[in-house]
C-alpha positions as CSV (number, residue, x, y, z in Angstrom):
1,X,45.2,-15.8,-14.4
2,X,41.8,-14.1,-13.2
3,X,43.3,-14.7,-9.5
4,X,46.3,-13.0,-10.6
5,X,44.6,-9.8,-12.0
6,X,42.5,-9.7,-9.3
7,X,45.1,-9.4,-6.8
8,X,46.9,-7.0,-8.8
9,X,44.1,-4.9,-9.0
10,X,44.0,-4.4,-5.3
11,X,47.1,-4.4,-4.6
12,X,47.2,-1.3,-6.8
13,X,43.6,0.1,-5.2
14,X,45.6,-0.4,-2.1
15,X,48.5,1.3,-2.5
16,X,46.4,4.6,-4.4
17,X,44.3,4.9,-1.1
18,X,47.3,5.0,1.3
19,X,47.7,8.9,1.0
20,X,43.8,8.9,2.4
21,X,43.7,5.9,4.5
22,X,46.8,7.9,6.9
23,X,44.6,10.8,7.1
24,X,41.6,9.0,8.4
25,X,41.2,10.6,11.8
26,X,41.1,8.0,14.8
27,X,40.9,10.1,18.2
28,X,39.4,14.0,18.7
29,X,42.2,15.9,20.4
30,X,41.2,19.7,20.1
31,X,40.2,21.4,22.8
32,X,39.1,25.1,22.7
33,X,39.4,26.7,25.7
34,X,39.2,30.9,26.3
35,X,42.2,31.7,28.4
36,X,43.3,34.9,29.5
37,X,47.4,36.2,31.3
38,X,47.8,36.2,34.4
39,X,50.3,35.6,37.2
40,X,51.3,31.9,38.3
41,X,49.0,30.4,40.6
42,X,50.0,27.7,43.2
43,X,49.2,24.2,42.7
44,X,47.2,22.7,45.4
45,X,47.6,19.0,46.5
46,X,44.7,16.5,45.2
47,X,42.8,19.4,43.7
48,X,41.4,18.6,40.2
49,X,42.8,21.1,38.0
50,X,43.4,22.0,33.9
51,X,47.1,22.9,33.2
52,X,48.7,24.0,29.9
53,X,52.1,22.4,29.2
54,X,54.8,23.2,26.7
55,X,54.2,20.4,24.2
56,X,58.2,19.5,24.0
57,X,59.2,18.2,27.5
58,X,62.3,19.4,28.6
59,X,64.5,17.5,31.4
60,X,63.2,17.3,34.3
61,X,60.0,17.9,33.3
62,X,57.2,19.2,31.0
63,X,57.2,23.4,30.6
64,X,53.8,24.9,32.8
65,X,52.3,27.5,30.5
66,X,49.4,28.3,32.3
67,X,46.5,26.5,34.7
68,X,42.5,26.6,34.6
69,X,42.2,29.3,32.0
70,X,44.9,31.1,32.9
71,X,48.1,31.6,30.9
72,X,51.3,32.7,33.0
73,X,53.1,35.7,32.0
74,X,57.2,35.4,32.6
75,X,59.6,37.6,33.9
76,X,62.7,37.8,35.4
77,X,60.3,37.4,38.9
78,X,57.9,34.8,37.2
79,X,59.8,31.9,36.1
80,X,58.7,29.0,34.2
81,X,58.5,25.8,36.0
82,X,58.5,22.2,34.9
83,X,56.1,19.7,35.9
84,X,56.6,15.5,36.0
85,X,53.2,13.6,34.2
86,X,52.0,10.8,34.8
87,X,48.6,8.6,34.2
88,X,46.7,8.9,31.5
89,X,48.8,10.3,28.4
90,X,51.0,8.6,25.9
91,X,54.2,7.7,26.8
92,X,54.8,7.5,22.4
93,X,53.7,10.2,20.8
94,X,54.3,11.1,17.1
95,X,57.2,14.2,16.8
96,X,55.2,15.8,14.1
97,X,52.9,17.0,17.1
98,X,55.8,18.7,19.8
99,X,54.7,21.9,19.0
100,X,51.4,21.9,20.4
101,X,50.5,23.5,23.6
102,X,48.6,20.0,25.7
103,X,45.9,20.6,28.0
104,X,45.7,18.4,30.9
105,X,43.0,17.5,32.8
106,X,44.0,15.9,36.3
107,X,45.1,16.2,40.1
108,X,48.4,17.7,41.1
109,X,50.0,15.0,43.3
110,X,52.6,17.6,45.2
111,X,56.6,17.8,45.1
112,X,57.9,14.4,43.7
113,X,61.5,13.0,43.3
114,X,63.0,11.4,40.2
115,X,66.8,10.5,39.7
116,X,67.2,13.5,42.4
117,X,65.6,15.7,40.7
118,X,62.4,17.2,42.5
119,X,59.6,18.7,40.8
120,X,55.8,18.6,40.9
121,X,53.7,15.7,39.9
122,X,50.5,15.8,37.9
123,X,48.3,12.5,37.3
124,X,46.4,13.2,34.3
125,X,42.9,12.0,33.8
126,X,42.3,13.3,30.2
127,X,44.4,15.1,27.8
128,X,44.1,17.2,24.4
129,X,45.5,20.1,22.6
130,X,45.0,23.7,22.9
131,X,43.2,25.0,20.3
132,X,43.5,22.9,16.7
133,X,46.6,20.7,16.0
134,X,49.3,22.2,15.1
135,X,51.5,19.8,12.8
136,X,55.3,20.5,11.2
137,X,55.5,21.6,7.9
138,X,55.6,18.9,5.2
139,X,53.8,15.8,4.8
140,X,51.5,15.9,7.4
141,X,50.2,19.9,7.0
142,X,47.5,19.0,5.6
143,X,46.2,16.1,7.8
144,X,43.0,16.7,10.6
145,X,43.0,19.9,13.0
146,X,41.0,18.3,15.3
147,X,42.4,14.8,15.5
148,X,45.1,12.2,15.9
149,X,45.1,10.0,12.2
150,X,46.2,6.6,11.7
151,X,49.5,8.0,10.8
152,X,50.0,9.8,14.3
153,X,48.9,6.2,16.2
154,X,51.8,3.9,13.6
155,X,54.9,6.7,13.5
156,X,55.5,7.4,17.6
157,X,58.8,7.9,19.5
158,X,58.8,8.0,23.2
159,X,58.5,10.9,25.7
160,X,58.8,12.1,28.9
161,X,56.3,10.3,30.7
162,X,56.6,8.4,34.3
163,X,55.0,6.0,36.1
164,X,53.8,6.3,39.7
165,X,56.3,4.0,40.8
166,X,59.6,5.4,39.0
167,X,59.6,8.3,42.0
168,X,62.3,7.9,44.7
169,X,59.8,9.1,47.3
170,X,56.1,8.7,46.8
171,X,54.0,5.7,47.0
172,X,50.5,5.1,45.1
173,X,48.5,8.3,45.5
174,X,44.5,7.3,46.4
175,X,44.2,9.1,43.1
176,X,45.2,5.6,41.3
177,X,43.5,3.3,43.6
């Protein structure tokens, strides 16, 4: 019967610390970075470079905000491009977070080719968010700024991520070997 209490006990304890245990931040994400407009620059090949991408990828690619502390400014003559990923960022990544602006941290690997559709190709070396994390209204509002939580890591859903070798017409950059 003592057994019995016990278990009920923490079974209970458990269930009562679940609202804080999902909040428990696992991995630092924020990254605060001064930026200022500008025009769009050209990418050049196998150059390490910072770009800012529009945190819901859209087909073919992700949205290029801006690159190495410069945010583009669009107009009818400056139009937003989109940009394949690839390396190291989560191909899962909880919804809750779409609305962030990532900053990548990388080597732009050129013009790639994917289902015949060509756009360019960045191989990311670290990632974060710009500025603190935004989150969707709700449930999650009030969870870390800074960080992913244990929540973020359990509830993912897959996004627009490639491999190296899902593109038609490039082999294994020396980036990756």
């Amino acid at each position: 019967m003592k057994i019995i209490k016990i278990i009920g006990r923490s079974i209970i304890a458990f269930i009562l610390l679940i609202p804080i245990i999902v909040r428990i931040p696992v991995e630092h994400i924020a990254i605060h970075i001064n930026t200022t407009k500008g025009l769009k620059e050209d990418f050049v090949e196998e150059k390490t470079a910072q770009i800012y991408v529009g945190s819901y990828p859209e087909y073919p690619g992700w949205c290029i905000y801006g690159k190495d502390g410069v945010m583009f400014e669009f107009d009818k003559d400056h139009h937003m491009d989109f940009i394949f990923i690839t390396g190291n960022f989560p191909d899962k990544l909880n919804y809750d977070l779409v609305e962030n602006t990532f900053v990548l941290n990388g080597k732009y690997l050129g013009e790639k080719k994917y289902k015949n559709i060509s756009a360019g190709c960045f191989y990311v070396e670290s990632w974060g968010t710009l500025g603190d994390v935004k989150r969707s209204k709700g449930d999650c509002e009030n969870f870390s700024k800074s960080s992913l939580t244990i929540l973020d890591k359990v509830f993912t859903d897959p996004i627009l991520v490639h491999s190296l070798d899902e593109f038609e017409d490039v082999g294994y950059s020396k980036i990756t070997e």
